[in-house]
Each structure stands twice: as C-alpha cells, then as structure tokens.
C-alpha positions as CSV (number, residue, x, y, z in Angstrom):
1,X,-46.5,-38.5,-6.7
2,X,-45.2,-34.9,-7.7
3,X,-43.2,-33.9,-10.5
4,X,-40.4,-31.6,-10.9
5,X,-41.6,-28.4,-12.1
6,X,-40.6,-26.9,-15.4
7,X,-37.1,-24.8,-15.2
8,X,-39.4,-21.4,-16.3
9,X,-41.6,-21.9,-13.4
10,X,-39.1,-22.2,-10.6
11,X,-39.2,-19.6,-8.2
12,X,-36.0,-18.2,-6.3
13,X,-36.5,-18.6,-2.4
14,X,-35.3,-14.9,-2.2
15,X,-38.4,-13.5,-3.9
16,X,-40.9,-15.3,-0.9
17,X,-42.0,-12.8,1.6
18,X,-39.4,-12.8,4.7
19,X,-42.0,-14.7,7.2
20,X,-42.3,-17.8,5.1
21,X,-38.6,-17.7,4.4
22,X,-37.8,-18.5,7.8
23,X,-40.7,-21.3,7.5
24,X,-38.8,-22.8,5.1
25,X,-35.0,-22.3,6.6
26,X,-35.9,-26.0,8.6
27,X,-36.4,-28.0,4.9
28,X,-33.5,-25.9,3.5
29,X,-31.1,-27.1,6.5
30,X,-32.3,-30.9,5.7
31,X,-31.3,-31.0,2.6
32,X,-28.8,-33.6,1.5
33,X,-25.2,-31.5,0.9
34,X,-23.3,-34.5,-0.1
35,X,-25.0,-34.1,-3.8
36,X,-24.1,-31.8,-6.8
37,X,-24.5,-28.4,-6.4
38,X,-27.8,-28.0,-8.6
39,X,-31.0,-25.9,-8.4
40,X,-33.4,-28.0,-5.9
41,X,-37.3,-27.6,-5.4
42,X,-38.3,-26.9,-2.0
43,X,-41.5,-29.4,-1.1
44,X,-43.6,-27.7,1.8
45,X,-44.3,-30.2,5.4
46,X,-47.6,-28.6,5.7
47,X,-50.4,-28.7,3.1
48,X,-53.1,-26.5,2.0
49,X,-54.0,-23.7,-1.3
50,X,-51.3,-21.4,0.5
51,X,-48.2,-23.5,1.2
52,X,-47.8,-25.1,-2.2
53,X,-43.0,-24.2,-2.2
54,X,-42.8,-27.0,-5.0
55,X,-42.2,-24.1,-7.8
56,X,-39.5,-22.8,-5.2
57,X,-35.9,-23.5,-6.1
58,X,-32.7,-23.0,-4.0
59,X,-30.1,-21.3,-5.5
60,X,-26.4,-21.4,-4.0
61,X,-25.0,-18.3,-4.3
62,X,-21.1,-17.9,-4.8
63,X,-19.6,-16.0,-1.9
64,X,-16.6,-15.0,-3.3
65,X,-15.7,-12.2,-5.2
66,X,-15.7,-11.9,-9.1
67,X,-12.7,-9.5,-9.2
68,X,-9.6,-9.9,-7.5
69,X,-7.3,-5.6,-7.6
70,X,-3.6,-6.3,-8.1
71,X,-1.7,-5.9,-5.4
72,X,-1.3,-2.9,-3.0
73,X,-4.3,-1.1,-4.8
74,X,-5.0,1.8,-3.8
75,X,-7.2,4.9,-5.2
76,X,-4.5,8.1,-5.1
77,X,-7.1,10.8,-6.6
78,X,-10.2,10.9,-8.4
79,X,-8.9,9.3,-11.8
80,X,-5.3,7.8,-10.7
81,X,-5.3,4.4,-9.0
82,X,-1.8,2.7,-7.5
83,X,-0.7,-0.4,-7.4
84,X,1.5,-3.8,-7.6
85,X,2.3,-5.2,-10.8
86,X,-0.9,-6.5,-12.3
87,X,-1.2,-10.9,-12.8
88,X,-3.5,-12.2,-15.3
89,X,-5.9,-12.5,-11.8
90,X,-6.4,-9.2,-11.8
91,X,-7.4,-8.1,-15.3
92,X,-11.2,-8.7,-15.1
93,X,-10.8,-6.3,-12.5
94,X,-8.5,-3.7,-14.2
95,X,-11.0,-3.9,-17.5
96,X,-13.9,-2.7,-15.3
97,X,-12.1,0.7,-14.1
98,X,-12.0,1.7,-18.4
99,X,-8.4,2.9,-18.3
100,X,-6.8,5.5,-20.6
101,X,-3.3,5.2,-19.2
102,X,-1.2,2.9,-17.3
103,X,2.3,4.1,-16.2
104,X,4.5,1.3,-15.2
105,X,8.1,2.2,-13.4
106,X,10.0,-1.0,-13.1
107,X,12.9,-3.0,-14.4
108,X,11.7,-6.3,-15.9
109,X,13.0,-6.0,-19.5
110,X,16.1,-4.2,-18.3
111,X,19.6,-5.9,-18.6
112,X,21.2,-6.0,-15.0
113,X,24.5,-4.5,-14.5
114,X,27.3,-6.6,-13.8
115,X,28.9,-5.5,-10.2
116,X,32.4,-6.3,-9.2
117,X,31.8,-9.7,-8.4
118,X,29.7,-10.5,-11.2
119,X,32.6,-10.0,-13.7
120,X,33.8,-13.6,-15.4
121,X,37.2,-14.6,-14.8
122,X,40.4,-15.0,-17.0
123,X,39.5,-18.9,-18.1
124,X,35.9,-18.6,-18.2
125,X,35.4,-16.8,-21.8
126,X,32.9,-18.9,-23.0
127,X,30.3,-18.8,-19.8
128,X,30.4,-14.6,-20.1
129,X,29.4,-14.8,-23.7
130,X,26.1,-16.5,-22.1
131,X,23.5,-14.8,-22.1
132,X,22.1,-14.6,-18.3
133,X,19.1,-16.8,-17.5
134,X,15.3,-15.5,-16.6
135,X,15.3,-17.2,-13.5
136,X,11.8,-15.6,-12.9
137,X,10.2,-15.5,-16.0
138,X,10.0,-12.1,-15.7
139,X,10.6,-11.3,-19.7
140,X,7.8,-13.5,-20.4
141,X,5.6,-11.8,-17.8
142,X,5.8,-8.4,-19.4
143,X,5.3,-9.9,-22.8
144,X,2.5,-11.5,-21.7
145,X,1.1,-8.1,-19.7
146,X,1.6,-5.9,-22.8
147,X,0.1,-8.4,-25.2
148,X,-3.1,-8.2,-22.8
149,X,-3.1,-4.4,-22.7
150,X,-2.8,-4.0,-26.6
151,X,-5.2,-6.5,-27.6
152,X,-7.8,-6.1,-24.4
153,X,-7.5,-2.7,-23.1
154,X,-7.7,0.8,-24.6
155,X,-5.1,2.1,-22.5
156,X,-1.9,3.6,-23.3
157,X,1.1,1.4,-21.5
158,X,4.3,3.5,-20.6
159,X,7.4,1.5,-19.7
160,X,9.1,4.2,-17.9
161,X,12.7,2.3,-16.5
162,X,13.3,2.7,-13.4
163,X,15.7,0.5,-10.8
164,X,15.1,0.1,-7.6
165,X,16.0,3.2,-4.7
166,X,19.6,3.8,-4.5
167,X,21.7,6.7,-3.9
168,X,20.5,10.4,-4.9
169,X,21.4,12.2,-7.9
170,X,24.6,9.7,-8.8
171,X,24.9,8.6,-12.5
172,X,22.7,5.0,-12.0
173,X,19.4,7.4,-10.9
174,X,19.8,9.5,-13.8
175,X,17.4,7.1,-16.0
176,X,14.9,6.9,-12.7
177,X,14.4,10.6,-12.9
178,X,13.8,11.0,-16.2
179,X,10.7,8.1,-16.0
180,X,9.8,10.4,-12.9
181,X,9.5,13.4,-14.9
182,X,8.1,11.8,-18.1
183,X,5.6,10.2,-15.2
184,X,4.2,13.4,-13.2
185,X,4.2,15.0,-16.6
186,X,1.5,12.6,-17.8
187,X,-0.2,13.0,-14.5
188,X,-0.9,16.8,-15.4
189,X,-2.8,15.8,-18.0
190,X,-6.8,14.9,-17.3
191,X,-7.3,13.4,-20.7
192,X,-4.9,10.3,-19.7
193,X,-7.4,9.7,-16.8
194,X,-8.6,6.8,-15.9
195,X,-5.1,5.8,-15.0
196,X,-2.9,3.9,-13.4
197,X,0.8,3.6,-12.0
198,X,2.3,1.0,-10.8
199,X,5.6,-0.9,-10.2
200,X,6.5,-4.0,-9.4
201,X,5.2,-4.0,-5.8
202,X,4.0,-1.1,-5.4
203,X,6.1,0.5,-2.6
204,X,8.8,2.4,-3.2
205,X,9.4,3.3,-6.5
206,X,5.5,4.3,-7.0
207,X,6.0,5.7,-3.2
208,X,8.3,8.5,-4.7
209,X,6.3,8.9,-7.6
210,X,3.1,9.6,-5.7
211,X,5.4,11.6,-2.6
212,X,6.6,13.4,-5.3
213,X,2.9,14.6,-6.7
214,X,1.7,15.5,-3.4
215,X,4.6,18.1,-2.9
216,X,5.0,19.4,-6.5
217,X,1.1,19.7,-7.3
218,X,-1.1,19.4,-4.5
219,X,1.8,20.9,-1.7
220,X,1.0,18.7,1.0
221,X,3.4,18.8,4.2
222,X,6.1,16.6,4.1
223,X,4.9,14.9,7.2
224,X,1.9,13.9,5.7
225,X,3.7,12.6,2.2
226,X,6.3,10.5,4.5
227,X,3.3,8.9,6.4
228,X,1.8,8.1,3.1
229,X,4.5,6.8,1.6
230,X,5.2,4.5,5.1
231,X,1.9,3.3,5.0
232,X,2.2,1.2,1.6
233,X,6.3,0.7,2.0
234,X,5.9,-0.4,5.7
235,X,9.0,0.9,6.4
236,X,10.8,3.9,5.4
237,X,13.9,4.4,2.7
238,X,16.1,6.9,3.2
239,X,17.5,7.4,-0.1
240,X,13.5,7.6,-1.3
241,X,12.3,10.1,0.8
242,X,15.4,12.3,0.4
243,X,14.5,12.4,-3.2
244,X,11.0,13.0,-2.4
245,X,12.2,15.8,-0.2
246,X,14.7,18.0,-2.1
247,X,14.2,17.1,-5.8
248,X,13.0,20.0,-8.2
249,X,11.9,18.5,-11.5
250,X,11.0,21.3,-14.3
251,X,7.4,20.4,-15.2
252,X,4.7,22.5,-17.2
253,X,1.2,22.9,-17.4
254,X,-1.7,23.1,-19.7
255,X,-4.7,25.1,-18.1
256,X,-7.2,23.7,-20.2
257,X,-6.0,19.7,-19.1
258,X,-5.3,20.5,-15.9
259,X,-6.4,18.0,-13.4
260,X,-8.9,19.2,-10.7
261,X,-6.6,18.1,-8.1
262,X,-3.5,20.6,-8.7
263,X,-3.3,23.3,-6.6
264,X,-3.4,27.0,-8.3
C-alpha cells in the first residue's frame, strides 16, 4: 500500500519533460472532479525504476486574471493612462502602474442645479428645505475613492469639476474650462508622471481633454483627434468637438519638465 508523499517532495507536473506529460494526460483526465480542489499525486499504470509519478502533484491553475483596469482604459502616451471612474475592483490594478498623479474631471460631489422644473412650488416650503437625496451613492463613492488614494497610493488626486458637455463658452462651461486648463497644465509636467485622467466614464469629458492635448501639444490633425475621440465616445458630440476645435487656452511651459511627447 503507498503512502502520500511529504508536501516538500511533491513535484509539479509542469516541471516533467513534455513526452511523459502527455503519458500522463490519460490519469490526469480520470481523476475524480466532483472533489475539492486540492493538490493530488499522480500514481503511474506502468511500473518500473523510471515511471515512479507518485512525488508528482497536480496543480489547478486559476485562469482568470489577478487585475481587473477600470473601465475604458486606455494608455494615451508613455506616462498618461485614461480611463472610467475607478471601483474598488480595479485598485490592485491601478497600485501596480505606481502613480504620481491622477486627474479626475467629474461631478460627483457637485450640487446639481435646479432647472425650471425643479423649482418647489408656493405650498411646498418645507420639501425645498430638503436636502436632495444620493440616489446613487455617488458622495459615498468618492469618499470612499479618495480615502483609498490617501491612505494606499502615493499619488496626487485632483478633483477638477467639470459637468457634463453642454453648450460652448456660455456661463455653465466656464468652471469646465478652467479644470481643462488646470488639467493640460499638469500634463506639461513629466514629474506628475505616472498618471492618470479619468471621468466618470471615460468618454467625453476625458475625450476633450485628451482632443484637446493632441491639438495644443502634439498638433495632430483634427481628423485624427475626432476619430480618437469617436473611438472611446462611440459616437460623436457636437458641442465637444467644437470645443476641441476652436478653443485657445493660455498654457506655459517648463523646458527642463517638459514631457518627451510635446512637439517643439
């Protein structure tokens, strides 16, 4: 009767030469799959001084992957990486990529404006002192995203407000090109690299942001920043890509931190 071999002699089936694997692929198909998934020693059909598998164990490997990028990730030059707004899923990933910086142009945290119909009527006083409700949690989610940057990360978080496209160059996109500005500006700056910008999808409003960087430092064809743009949007705006197309921010430039990537 054999006995189990210790755990420090066990083989892994991997390290056998590729000829005897395939001996052994008919045992490794017979074994029983309704049991836990534990290490389990191979015993050979055949006998003899060279076909002695009992020290062999088989390990099941885990297919899937460890890290999980936020959504619509995407690498936009060497050092600045795009995307949706991260979930607690994707911070293993984030912490491998050692960011410096991450830019975040958004509006949870920002107190919606009342339109026309919003406004409370004559008799109901006491429901417009209410305070309106988080339907979405979306406070708690950026509590809960800045708590893990500050006490995980190294990074620099920038919560630059920003609503979502609307018309250009009225009073309500004033705020959204400032952020823009304060954005590209820290994007001239190769010591905030690693970094990343993101918003809540990542779509339109990082769209403009990186449209606006192709044009103003790298001077790429407008063709080629609308198709870019498209490509992660999947569908065009016509209020973001006028922006993209005839704004002019005032922006400067530090030779010595100047990123690779600017054009001269």
């Amino acid at each position: 009767m054999s006995t189990r071999p210790q755990q420090d002699q066990l083989r892994d089936i991997h390290e056998v030469h590729s000829e005897t694997q395939l001996e052994l692929l008919p045992m490794v198909s017979n074994q029983d799959r309704t049991g836990p998934a534990t290490n389990t020693p191979l015993q050979s059909r055949s006998e003899g001084p060279n076909r002695d598998y009992a020290s062999l164990e088989l390990k099941i490997l885990n297919s899937r992957p460890q890290y999980y990028p936020p959504l619509n990730f995407s690498l936009v030059e060497d050092g600045i990486y795009r995307s949706g707004f991260p979930m607690p899923i994707n911070y293993p990933f984030l912490e491998q990529l050692g960011l410096k910086t991450i830019i975040y142009l958004g509006d949870l945290g920002m107190e919606k404006k009342k339109s026309k119909k919003d406004k409370p009527k004559k008799d109901s006083k006491e429901k417009s002192e209410k305070k309106p409700k988080d339907k979405h949690g979306s406070t708690e989610i950026l509590d809960s995203y800045k708590k893990w940057v500050a006490e995980t990360t190294d990074a620099k978080l920038y919560h630059l407000p920003m609503e979502s496209s609307q018309e250009p160059f009225v009073s309500a996109q004033v705020q959204a090109q400032e952020s823009l500005t304060a954005a590209l500006q820290l994007m001239l700056d190769k010591n905030n690299f690693p970094m990343l910008i993101h918003s809540n999808k990542g779509k339109h409003r990082i769209g403009v942001l990186v449209g606006l960087m192709r044009k103003l430092l790298q001077g790429w064809c407008m063709s080629g920043i609308f198709e870019e743009y498209e490509k992660f949007a999947m569908g065009k705006s016509e209020y973001d890509l006028e922006c993209i197309e005839i704004w002019q921010p005032e922006l400067w430039v530090d030779e010595d931190s100047k990123p690779d990537f600017v054009r001269s």
